[in-house]
C-alpha positions as CSV (number, residue, x, y, z in Angstrom):
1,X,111.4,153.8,281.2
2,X,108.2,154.6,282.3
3,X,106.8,153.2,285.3
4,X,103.2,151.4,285.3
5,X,101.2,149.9,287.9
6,X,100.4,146.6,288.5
7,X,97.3,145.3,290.5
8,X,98.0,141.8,291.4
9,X,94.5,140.4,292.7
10,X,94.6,136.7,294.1
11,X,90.9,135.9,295.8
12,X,90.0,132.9,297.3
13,X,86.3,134.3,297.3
14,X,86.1,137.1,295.3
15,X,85.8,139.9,297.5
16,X,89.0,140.9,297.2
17,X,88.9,140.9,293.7
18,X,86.0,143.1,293.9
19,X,87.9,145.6,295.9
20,X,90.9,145.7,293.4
21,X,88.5,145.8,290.1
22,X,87.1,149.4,291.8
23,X,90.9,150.4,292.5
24,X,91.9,149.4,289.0
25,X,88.9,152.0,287.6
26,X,90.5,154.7,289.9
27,X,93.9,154.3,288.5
28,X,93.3,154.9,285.2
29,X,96.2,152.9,283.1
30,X,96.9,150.2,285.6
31,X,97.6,146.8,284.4
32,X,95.4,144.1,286.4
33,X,96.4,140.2,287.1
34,X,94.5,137.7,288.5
35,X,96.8,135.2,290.5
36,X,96.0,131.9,289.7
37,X,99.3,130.2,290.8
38,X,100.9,130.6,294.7
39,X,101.5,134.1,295.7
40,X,105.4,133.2,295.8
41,X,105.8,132.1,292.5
42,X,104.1,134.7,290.6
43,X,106.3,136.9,293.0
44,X,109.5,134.8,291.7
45,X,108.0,135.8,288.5
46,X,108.4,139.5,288.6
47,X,112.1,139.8,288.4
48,X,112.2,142.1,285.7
49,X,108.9,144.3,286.7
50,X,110.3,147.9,286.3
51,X,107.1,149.8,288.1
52,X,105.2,149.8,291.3
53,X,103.1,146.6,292.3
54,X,99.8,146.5,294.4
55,X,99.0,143.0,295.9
56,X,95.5,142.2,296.8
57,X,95.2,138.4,298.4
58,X,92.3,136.7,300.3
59,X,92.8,135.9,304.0
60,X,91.1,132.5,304.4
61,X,90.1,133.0,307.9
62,X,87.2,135.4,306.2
63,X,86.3,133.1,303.8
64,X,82.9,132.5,305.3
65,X,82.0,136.1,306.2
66,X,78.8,137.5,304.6
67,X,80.4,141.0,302.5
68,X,79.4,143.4,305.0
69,X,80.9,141.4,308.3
70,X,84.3,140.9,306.2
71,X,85.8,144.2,307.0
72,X,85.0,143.4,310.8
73,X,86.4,139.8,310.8
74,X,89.9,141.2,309.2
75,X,90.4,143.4,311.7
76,X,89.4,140.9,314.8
77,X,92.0,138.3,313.1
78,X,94.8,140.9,312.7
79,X,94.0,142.1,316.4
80,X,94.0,138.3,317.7
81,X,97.3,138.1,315.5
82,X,98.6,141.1,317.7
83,X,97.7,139.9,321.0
84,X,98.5,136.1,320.8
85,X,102.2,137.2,319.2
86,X,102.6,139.6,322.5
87,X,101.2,137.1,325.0
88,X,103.5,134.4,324.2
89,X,106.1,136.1,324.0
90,X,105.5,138.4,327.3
91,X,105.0,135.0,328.4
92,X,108.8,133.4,326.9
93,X,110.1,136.2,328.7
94,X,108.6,136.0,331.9
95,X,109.3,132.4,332.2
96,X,113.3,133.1,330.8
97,X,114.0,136.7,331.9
98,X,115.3,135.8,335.2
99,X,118.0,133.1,333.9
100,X,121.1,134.5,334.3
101,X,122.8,131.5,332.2
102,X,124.3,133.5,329.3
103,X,123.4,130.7,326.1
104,X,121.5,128.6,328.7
105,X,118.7,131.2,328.7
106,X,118.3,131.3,324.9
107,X,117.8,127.7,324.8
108,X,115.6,127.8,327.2
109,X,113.7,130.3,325.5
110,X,114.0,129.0,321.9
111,X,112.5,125.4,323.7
112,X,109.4,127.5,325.4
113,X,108.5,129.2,321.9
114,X,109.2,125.4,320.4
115,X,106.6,124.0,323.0
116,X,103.9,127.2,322.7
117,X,103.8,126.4,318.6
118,X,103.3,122.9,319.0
119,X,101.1,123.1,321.3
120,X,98.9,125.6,319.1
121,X,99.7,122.8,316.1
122,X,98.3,120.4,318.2
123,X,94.8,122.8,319.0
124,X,95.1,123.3,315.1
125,X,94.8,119.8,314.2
126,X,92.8,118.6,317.1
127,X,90.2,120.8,317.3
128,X,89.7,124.1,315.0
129,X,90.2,121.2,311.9
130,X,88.0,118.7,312.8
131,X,85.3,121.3,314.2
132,X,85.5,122.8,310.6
133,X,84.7,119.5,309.2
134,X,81.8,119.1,311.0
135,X,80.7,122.8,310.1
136,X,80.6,121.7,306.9
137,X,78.9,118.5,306.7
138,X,76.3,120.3,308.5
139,X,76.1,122.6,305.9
140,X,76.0,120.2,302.9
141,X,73.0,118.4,304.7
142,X,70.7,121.5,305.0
């Protein structure tokens, strides 16, 4: 059986779609889909896909980028990704790396990475949401 590609595009804004259309005219033969349905069910889908696939999806946290700042913003949210993953947990163990309490200590640690997320959920909901909202309704009045 031959194998095909597949360029599975799912943009939020259309910039990503952009970038797969100009793949899709590189690879000449490849088979193009535009997700319209979650990511994980069209994956669910593909059980019988014999070939290679290519996803392309839209990060929402450049939704509001102008084109030529997108690249930029990707990379600054994949760095803050990077450096908020290593600081809390250089900071889980720091705060647990001197417990000598065998299970104790991984409690203790699984309750400090409980506390960090919710605290972020709370910062979610509390502030980056509701400033968001306000963003907008600023825009809608101009």
């Amino acid at each position: 059986m031959e194998k095909k590609i597949l360029i599975a595009t799912y943009s939020w804004s259309g910039h990503t779609k952009r970038l797969a259309d100009q793949i899709a005219k590189l690879l000449s033969g490849a088979d193009q889909y535009q997700i319209a349905v979650p990511v994980k069910q069209f994956l669910n889908q593909l059980t019988n896909f014999a070939g290679h696939l290519a996803p392309f999806y839209t990060d929402a946290g450049v939704a509001n980028t102008l084109p030529k700042d997108a690249g930029a913003a990707s990379g600054l949210i994949n760095t803050m990704h990077q450096i908020g993953s290593s600081v809390g947990l250089a900071l889980i163990v720091g705060v647990t790396g001197g417990m000598t309490h065998g299970v104790a200590s991984y409690r203790q640690s699984l309750l400090m990475s409980t506390i960090c997320a919710a605290i972020a959920l709370v910062i979610i909901v509390f502030v980056v949401i509701p400033g968001e909202q306000r963003k907008n309704q600023l825009k809608l009045k101009h």
